[in-house]
N, C-alpha and C positions, 0 to 999 in steps of 0.2 A: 533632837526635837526641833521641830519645824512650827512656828506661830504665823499666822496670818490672819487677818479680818476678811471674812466672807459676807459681801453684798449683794443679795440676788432678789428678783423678786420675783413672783411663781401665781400660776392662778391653773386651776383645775382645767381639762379638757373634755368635748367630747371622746367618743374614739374616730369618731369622725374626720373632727377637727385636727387630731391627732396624727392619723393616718394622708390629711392633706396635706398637714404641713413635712411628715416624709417625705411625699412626693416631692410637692415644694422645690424641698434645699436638698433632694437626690441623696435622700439619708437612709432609703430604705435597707441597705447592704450591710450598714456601717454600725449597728445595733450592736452591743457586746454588754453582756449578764453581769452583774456584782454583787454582791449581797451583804445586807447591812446587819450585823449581828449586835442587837442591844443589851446593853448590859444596865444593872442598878440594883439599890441594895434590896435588901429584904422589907422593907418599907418603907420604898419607891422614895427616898428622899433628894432622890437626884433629882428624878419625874417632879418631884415639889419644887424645888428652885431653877426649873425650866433648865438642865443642865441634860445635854446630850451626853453618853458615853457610847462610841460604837469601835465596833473592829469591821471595817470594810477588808471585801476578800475579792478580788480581783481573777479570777481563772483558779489555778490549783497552788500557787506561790507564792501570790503577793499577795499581802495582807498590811493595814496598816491602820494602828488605832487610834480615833481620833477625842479631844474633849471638846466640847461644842457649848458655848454658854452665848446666851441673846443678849445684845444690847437695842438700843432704841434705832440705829441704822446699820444692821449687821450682826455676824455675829463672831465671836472671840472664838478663834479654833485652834489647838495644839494637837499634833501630828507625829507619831513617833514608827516608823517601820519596825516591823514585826518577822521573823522567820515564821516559815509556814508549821516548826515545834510549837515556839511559844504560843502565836496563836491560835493555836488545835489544844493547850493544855489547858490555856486561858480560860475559852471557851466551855472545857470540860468543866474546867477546876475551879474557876471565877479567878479573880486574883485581888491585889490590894492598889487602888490608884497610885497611891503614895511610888509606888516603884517606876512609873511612868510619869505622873505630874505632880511638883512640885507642889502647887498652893490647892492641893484634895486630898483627903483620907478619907477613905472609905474601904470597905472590903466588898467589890461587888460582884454578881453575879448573872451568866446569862437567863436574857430571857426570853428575848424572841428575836427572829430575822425578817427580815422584808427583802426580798428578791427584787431589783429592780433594771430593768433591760432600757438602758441609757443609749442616746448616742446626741454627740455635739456637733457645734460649729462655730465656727468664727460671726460675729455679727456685729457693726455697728463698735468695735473698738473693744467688746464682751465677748460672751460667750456662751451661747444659744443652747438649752439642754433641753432635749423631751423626752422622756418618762413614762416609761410603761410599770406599774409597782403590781405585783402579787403577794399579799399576804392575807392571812383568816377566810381564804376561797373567796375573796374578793380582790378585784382587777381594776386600778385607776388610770388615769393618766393625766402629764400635768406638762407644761415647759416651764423653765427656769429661765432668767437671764440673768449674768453673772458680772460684776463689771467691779471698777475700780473707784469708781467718782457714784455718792449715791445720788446727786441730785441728775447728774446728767441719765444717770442709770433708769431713775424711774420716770424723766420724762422721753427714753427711747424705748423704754418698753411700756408706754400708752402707747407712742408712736404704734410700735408694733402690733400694738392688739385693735388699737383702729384700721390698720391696715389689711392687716386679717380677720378681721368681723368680729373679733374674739372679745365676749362677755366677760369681765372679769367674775373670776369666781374662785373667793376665798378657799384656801383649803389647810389642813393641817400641815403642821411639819409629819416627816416620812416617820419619826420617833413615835410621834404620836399614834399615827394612824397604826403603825404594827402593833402597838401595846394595846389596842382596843381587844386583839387576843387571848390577851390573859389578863383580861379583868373581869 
């Protein structure tokens, strides 16, 4: 198992804007699918205490599931690789966190996916994500920027959205927005 703190900060796109900033940073080629398959119990108690569970699936092999809990700059994320058995059974079967992370039990189950067609880049010491998401026949898009240090982090990506015209505009986490599905 793999632990890291995840600092990014993210604001919604047009497809416009979207599709410029491809051009941009010459990302149009470099687009590759993943798909976020979320899981939680049977009365959403995860979705209550703002606690991600997902099994990210990378092509037809890699898979790897991750625990995702918010703090005030970041977020707390445990990381365990998956064979592409376990999580094909997971996802069927649901399973018990407990057998992945230590400090959660629960028995959970899936519930929804969110397809989303990523492509990065180096930027400014981080690392630059834009975001095509489909789920519930609905199409967003959003960029991330990813970095180490938060305060440097969020005064280079104002940097960046002044630079690029870009409006900030709030948006959910990718959890959230899939599970508007099945509610």
């Amino acid at each position: 198992m793999t632990k890291n703190i995840e600092i990014e900060f993210k604001t919604a796109l047009t497809i416009e804007k979207y599709q410029e900033l491809l051009e941009l940073f010459h990302l149009e080629n470099n687009i590759f699918k993943q798909i976020n398959h979320y899981f939680d119990t049977d009365d959403y108690q995860l979705m209550e205490q703002q606690i991600v569970l997902r099994i990210r699936q990378k092509g037809e092999n890699r898979f790897k599931v991750t625990l995702k809990s918010q703090s005030e700059k970041g977020a707390y994320e445990s990381h365990v690789l998956l064979t592409p058995d376990q999580a094909k059974d997971m996802i069927e079967n649901g399973f018990r966190t407990k057998d992945f992370f230590d400090d959660i039990d629960h028995f959970v189950k899936f519930r929804v996916s969110l397809d989303n067609y990523r492509v990065s880049t180096p930027y400014e010491g981080g690392t630059l994500f834009l975001d095509r998401c489909e789920y519930c026949n609905i199409v967003d898009y959003e960029v991330e920027y990813e970095v180490n240090d938060y305060d440097e982090g969020e005064k280079l990506f104002k940097q960046f959205l002044e630079k690029h015209q870009i409006e900030i505009q709030p948006t959910k986490r990718k959890s959230e927005r899939a599970f508007t599905c099945r509610r």
